[in-house]
Each structure stands twice: as structure tokens, then as C-alpha cells.
C-alpha positions as CSV (number, residue, x, y, z in Angstrom):
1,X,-29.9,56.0,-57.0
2,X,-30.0,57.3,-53.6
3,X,-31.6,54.2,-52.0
4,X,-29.5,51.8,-53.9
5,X,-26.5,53.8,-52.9
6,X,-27.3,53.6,-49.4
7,X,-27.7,49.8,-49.2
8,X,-24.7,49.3,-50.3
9,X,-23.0,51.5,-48.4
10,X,-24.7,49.9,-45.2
11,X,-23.6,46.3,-46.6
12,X,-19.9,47.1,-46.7
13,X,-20.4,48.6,-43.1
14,X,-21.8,45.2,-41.9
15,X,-19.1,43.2,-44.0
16,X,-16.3,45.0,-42.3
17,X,-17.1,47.2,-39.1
18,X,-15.0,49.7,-37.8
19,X,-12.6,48.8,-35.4
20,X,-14.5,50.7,-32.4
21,X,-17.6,48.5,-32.4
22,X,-15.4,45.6,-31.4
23,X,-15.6,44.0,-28.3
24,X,-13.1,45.1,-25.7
25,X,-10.4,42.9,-24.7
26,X,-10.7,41.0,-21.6
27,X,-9.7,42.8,-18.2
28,X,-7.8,41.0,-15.7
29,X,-9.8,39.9,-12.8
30,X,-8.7,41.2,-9.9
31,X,-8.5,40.2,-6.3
32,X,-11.4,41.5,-5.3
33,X,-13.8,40.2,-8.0
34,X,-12.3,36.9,-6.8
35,X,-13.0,37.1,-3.4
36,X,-17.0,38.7,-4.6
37,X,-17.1,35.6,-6.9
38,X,-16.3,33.0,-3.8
39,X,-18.8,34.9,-2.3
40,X,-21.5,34.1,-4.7
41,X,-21.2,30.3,-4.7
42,X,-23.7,28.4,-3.7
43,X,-25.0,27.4,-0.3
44,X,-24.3,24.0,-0.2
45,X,-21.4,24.4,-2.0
46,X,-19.7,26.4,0.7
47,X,-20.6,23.7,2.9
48,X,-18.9,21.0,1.4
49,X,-16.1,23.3,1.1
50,X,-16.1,23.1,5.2
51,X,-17.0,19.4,5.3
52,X,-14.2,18.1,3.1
53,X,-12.0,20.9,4.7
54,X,-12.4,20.0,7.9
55,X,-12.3,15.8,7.7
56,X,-8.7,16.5,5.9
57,X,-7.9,18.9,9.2
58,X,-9.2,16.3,11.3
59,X,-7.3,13.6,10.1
60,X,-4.4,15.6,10.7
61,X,-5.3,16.2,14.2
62,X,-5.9,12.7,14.5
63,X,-2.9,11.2,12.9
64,X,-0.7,13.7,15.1
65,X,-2.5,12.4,18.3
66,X,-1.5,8.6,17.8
67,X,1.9,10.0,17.3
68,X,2.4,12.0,19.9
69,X,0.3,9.2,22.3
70,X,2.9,7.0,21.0
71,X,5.4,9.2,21.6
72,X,4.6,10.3,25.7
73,X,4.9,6.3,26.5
74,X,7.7,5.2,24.1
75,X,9.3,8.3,26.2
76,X,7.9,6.8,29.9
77,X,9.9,3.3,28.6
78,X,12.8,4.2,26.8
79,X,14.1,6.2,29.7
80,X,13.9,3.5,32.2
81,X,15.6,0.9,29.8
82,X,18.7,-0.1,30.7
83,X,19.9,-2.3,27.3
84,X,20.2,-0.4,23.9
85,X,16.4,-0.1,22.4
86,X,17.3,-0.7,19.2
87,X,19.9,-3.1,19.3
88,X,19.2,-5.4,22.2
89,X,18.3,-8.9,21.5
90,X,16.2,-9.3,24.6
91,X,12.5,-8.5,26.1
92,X,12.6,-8.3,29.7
93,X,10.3,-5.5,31.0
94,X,9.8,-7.3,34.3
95,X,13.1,-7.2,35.3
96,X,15.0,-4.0,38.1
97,X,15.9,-2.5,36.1
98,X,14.2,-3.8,32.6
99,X,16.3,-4.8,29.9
100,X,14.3,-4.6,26.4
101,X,15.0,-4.2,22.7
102,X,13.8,-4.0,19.2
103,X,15.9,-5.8,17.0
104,X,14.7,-9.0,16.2
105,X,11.1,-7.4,16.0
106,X,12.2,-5.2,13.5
107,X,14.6,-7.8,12.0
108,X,11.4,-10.5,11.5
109,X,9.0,-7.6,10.4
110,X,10.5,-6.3,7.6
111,X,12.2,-10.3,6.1
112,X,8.8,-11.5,6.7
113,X,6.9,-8.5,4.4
114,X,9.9,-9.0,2.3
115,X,9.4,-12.1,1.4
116,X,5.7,-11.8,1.0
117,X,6.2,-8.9,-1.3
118,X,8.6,-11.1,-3.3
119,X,5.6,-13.8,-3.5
120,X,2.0,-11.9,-4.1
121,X,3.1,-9.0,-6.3
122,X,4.5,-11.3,-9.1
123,X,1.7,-13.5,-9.1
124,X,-1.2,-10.8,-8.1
125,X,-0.1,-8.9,-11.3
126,X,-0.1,-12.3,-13.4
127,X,-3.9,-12.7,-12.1
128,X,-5.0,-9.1,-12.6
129,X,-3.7,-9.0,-16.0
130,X,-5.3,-12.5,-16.6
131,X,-8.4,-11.5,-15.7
132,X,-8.9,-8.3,-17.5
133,X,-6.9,-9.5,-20.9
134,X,-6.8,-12.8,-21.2
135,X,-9.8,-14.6,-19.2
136,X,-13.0,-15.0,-21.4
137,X,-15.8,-12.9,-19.9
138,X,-17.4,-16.2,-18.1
139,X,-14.3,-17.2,-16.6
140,X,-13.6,-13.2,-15.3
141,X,-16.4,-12.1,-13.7
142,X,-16.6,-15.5,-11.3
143,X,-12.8,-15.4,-11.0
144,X,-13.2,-11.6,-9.9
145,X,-16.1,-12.5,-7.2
146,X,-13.7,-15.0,-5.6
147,X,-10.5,-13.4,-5.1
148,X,-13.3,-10.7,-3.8
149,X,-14.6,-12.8,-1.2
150,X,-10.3,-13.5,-0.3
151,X,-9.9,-10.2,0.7
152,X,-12.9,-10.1,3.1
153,X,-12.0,-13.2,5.1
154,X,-10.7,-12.5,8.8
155,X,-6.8,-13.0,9.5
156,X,-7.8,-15.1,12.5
157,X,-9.3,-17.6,9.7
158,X,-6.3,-17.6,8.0
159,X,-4.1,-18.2,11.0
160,X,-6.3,-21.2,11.6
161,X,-5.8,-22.3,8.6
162,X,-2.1,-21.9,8.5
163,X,-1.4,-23.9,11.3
164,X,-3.9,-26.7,10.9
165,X,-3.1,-26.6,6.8
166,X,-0.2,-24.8,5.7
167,X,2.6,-25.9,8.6
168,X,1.7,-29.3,8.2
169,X,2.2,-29.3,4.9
170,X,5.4,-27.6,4.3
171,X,7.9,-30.4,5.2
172,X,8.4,-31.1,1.7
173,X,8.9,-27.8,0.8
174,X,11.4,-27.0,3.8
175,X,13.1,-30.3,2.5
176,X,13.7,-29.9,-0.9
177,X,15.3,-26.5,-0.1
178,X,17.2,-27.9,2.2
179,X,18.7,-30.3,-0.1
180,X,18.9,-27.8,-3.1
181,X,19.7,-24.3,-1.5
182,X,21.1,-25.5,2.2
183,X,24.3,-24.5,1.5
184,X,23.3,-20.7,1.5
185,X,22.6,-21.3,5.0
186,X,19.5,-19.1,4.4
187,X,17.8,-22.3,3.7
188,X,19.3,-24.9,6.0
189,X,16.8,-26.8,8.5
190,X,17.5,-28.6,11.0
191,X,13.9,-31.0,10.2
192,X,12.3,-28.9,13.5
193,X,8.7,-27.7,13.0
194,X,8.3,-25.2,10.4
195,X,7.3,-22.3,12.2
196,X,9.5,-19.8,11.0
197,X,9.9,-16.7,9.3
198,X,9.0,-18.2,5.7
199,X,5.8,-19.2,6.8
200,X,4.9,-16.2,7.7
201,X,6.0,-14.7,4.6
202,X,3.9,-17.1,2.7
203,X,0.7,-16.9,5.2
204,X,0.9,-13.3,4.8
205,X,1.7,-13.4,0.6
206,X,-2.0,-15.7,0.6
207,X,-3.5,-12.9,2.8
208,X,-2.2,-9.8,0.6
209,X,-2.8,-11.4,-2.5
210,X,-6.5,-9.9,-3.1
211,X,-5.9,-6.8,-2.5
212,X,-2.8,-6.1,-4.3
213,X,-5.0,-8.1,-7.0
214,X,-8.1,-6.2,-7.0
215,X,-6.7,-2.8,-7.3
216,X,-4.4,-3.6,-10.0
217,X,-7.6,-5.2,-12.1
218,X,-9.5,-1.6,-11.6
219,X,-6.1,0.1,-12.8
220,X,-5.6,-2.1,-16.2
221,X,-9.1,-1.9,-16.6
222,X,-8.7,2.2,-16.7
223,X,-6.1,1.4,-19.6
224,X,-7.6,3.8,-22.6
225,X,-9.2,1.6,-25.6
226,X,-7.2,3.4,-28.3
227,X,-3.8,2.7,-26.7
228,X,-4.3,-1.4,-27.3
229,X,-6.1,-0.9,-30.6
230,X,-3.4,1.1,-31.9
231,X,-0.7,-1.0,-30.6
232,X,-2.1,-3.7,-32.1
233,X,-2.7,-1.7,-35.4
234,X,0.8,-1.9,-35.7
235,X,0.9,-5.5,-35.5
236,X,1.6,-6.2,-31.6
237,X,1.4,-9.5,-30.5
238,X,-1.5,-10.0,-27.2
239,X,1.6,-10.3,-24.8
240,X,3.3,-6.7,-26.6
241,X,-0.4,-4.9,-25.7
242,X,0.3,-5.6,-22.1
243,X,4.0,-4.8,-22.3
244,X,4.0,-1.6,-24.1
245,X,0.6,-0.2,-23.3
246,X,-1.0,-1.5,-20.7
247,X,1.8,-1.9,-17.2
248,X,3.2,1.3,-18.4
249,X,-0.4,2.6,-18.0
250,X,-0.9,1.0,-14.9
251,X,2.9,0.9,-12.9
252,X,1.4,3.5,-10.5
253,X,-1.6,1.8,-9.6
254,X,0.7,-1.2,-8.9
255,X,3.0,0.4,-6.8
256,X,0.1,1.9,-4.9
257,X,-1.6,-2.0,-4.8
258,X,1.9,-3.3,-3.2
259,X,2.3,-0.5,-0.9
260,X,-1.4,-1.5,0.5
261,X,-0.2,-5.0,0.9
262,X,2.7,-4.0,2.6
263,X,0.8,-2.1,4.9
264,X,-1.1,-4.6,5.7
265,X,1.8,-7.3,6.0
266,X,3.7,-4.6,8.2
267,X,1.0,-4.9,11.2
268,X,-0.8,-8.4,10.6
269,X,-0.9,-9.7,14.3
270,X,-3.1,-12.9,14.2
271,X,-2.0,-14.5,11.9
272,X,1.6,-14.5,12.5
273,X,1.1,-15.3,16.4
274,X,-0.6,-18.8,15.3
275,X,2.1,-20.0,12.7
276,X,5.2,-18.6,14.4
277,X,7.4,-20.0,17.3
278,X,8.4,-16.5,18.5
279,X,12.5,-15.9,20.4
280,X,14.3,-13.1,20.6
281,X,17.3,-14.3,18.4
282,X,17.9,-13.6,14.7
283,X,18.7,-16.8,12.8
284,X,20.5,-16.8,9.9
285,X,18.1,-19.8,8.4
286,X,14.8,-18.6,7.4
287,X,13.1,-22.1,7.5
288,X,14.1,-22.8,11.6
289,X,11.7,-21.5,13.9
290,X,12.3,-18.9,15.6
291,X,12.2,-14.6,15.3
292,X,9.3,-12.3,15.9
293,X,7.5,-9.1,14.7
294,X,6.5,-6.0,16.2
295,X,2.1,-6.8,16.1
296,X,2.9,-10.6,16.9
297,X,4.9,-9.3,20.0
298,X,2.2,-6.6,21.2
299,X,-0.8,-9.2,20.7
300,X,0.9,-12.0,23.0
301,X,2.6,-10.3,25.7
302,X,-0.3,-7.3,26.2
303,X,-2.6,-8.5,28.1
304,X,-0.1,-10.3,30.8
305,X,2.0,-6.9,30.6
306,X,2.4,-4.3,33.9
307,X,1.7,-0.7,33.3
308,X,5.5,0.1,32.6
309,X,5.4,-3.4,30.5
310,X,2.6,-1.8,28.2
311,X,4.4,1.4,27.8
312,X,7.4,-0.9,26.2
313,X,4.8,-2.5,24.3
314,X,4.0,0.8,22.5
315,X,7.4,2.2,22.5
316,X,7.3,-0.8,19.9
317,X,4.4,0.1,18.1
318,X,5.6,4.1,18.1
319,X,8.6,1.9,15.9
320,X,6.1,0.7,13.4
321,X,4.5,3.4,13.1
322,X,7.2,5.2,11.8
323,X,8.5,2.6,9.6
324,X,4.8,2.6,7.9
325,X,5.2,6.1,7.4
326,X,9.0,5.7,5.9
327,X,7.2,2.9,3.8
328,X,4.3,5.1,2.2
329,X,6.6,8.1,2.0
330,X,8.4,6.1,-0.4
331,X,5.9,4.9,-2.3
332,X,4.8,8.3,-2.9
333,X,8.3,9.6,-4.0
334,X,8.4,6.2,-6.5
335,X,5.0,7.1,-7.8
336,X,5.9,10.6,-8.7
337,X,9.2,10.0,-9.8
338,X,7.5,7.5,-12.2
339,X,4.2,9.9,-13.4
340,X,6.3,10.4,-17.0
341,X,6.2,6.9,-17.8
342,X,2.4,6.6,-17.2
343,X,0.1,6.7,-19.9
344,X,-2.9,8.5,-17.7
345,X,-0.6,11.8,-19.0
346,X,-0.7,11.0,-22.5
């Protein structure tokens, strides 16, 4: 009676224990323990701790050198200028005293990206979406490899090309605008060679076509399966998947994509120098040659340039330079401002 007694009393102690022999409630960890637990990390981890540490410290240090390298000879320029930098429609650094200014340069830098924005992102997104949702698997994965191979050709190759290929060529293009849209004056020609600011705006659209391509196929590729399966669960058409579930996914990763382009665009030099007919005047048409940008300008007057010449030369590029900054400041505002509507936070 005893024994039996005893079990069971020792049963209903297991089934329900007292409230002492539970486990204590979690202590906040203080600062110390923290620092102790830092402490106690690896080796090698504490090492790449310094290594990726100090490459983001020495970027920093680097990026503030070119800007304030920049900034000592736009300074040693500038003050011996005697025209408005900005504003001046002329480029005489030889001159006592010199007479030099930025505003066609900056005028034909950003139409020209401008208009190759306007060209490649449209039809860079058309491809990229092709290719991952559209293309069968055979036609992809040689379609990918190619535009691949576009982005690793030189800018010197496709200068080349553009003026032996493209300027030839775009007589009937200039034309037909001419006849259609000349009225605008934005597209009136005067039948003289088309060197002009819309060539380089479509040299440099060809050029930043595969990149802004390529990364925006890795981002629709990062779309989530069950996002498109349940979209078209509910009956979605092919082209409603890509509206409503796929460039919402991916309208970061394209803004990023075009803001790579645009860097690129921003400082091509090659290229534009062999299609364009550089002057410093700002015409109204964009199909009459004429205009110039800041990395055309640098490439063909450097090397012929006096000391106090050069120094003009990268007060110029201290110009874009900042406007690159402005651009990618931008694009990261746009991006966060956007991070809602993406479905990587779903």
C-alpha cells in the first residue's frame, strides 16, 4: 500500500513539477558579456573583420583623394579664368588671360546619356524579360552568351564601328525625321554629315545595352517561383505574370541596371570622339553636327594641352565627377523610396 502509494505520488510530481524546478528566465546580456563574446570569435574571423573593414575604409580614403586631387587643380584653373566656368560657351586655355567654359560639355553630356537612356532601357528590359520568360531554353542560353560577349567588346571597337557603319548609314534615318518631325526644330537637318549628338546617343544606347541587359536577367531570374505560380493560379495571362509579379519584383534591380549604364554613358570617351564633330556651341537640332562632352573633350585636347591647359582639363572632369555622384545619389534615394513595392520584402 505503501509502495503503490508512493508511485503515485512520484507520478503526479513528474506530471506537474513545482514551480521552483523551472528553468529561470533569461537574463539580459550585458555589455560586458558582449564585448567577452566578441572576444571569443574566432581567429580568422577577426581577420576578415579587419580585411573587409579596412577595404571599405580604403575606398573611402581613396574616393576622397580623386576628389580632393580634382579639387587642388580645378582650384589652380578656375582662378585664373577669366569667362564664367559654367556658362561660357568657349575653350580657350591658351589664351592671356584664358577664357574657358563648361556649358556645352555639360549640355552634350547629359542630352547625349539622355537619349541613350530613352533607347537601351526600354529595349534591354524587353530582352531580359524575353529571355528568362518567354525564350525556349535553346534559344536563352545562346541568346544570353551573346549579349555576354556585347558587353566585353572595347569602346574603341565600337567607335570604329560607328563611324565606318553606323554614320554612314543614318542618312535615312536623319531624313525621314527631318521630313516628319522637322518642324520641332529638334529634328531639322540641314543634310550635313551626321555626326551629332543623336549618334552619340545611339552609339552609346548599343554600348550600354548589355549591361543594363544582363543585370536585369539575374534580377527576374531571382523572382520567387510561388509568386508566378500563384498568379497564374488565379488565372493570369503570361504577360499579367510579368506585370504583377515579376517588374514589381525586379524595379530595383532595374533601376540599379540603368544607373550602371548611365555611368557608363556619363564618361564614355572613345567612342564619342570618333562619331562626333565636336564645337563649342549648343544647337538646338540634335541631328546637325556639332556639341561635345566632358570625356570626348579631355581625350582630344590632353595630350596637346600646357600644364595650366591640363589643370582646365580636370577642373572638367572634377564637373563629372560630381554630376556621377548626384546621379548615383539619386538612384539610391529612387531605390529606397521604392523598397515597399518590391517583392524581395514579401
Amino acid at each position: 500500500m505503501d509502495i503503490s502509494t508512493q508511485k503515485t505520488g512520484t507520478g503526479a510530481d513528474d506530471a506537474h513539477p513545482p514551480h521552483d524546478s523551472l528553468p529561470p528566465a533569461p537574463q539580459p546580456v550585458t555589455a560586458e558579456e558582449k564585448r567577452a563574446a566578441r572576444g571569443a570569435t574566432r581567429p580568422g574571423d577577426r581577420i576578415f573583420l579587419g580585411l573587409s573593414r579596412g577595404s571599405g575604409i580604403l575606398l573611402l580614403v581613396i574616393m576622397a583623394a580623386i576628389a580632393a586631387f580634382l579639387a587642388y587643380r580645378a582650384y589652380l584653373a578656375i582662378s585664373e579664368d577669366e569667362a564664367n566656368f559654367l556658362t561660357a560657351f568657349e575653350w580657350n586655355t591658351n589664351l592671356i588671360p584664358p577664357k574657358f567654359g563648361i556649358a556645352v560639355l555639360a549640355f552634350g553630356t547629359v542630352v547625349s546619356s539622355v537619349i541613350a537612356m530613352v533607347i537601351a532601357v526600354p529595349i534591354a528590359v524587353a530582352i531580359a524579360l524575353f529571355i528568362t520568360h518567354y525564350a525556349p531554353r535553346r534559344m536563352s542560353g545562346p541568346l544570353a552568351y551573346v549579349i555576354d560577349l556585347l558587353a566585353a567588346v572595347p569602346s574603341i571597337v565600337y567607335g570604329l564601328w560607328g563611324a565606318l557603319v553606323l554614320v554612314p548609314h543614318l542618312d535615312g534615318l536623319f531624313g525621314w525625321l527631318n521630313d516628319y518631325l522637322g518642324w520641332t526644330g529638334i529634328f531639322s537637318w540641314d543634310e550635313g554629315a551626321p555626326r551629332s549628338m543623336l549618334t552619340v546617343g545611339i552609339l552609346l544606347a548599343i554600348m550600354i545595352l548589355p549591361i543594363i541587359t544582363n543585370v536585369s536577367r539575374e534580377v527576374f531570374r531571382q523572382v520567387p517561383q510561388m509568386h508566378e505560380e500563384a498568379a497564374l493560379a488565379l488565372g493570369a495571362t503570361r504577360w499579367e505574370v510579368v506585370r504583377i509579379a515579376v517588374i514589381p519584383f525586379g524595379r530595383s534591380g532595374v533601376i540599379s541596371a540603368s544607373m550602371l549604364g548611365l555611368g557608363r554613358a556619363l564618361g564614355e570617351t572613345m567612342a564619342v570622339a570618333t562619331v562626333l564633330s565636336p564645337d563649342f556651341d549648343i544647337h538646338a537640332s540634335l541631328l546637325n553636327p556639332g556639341g561635345g562632352t566632358f570625356a570626348q573633350n579631355i581625350a582630344s585636347k590632353f595630350n596637346e594641352a600646357t600644364e595650366f591647359g591640363r589643370d582646365a582639363l580636370i577642373a572638367s572632369g572634377l564637373v563629372l565627377f560630381v554630376i556621377t555622384l548626384l546621379v548615383n545619389g539619386a538612384a539610391r534615394m529612387i531605390i529606397a523610396r521604392r523598397k515597399e513595392y518590391s517583392g524581395a520584402n514579401a
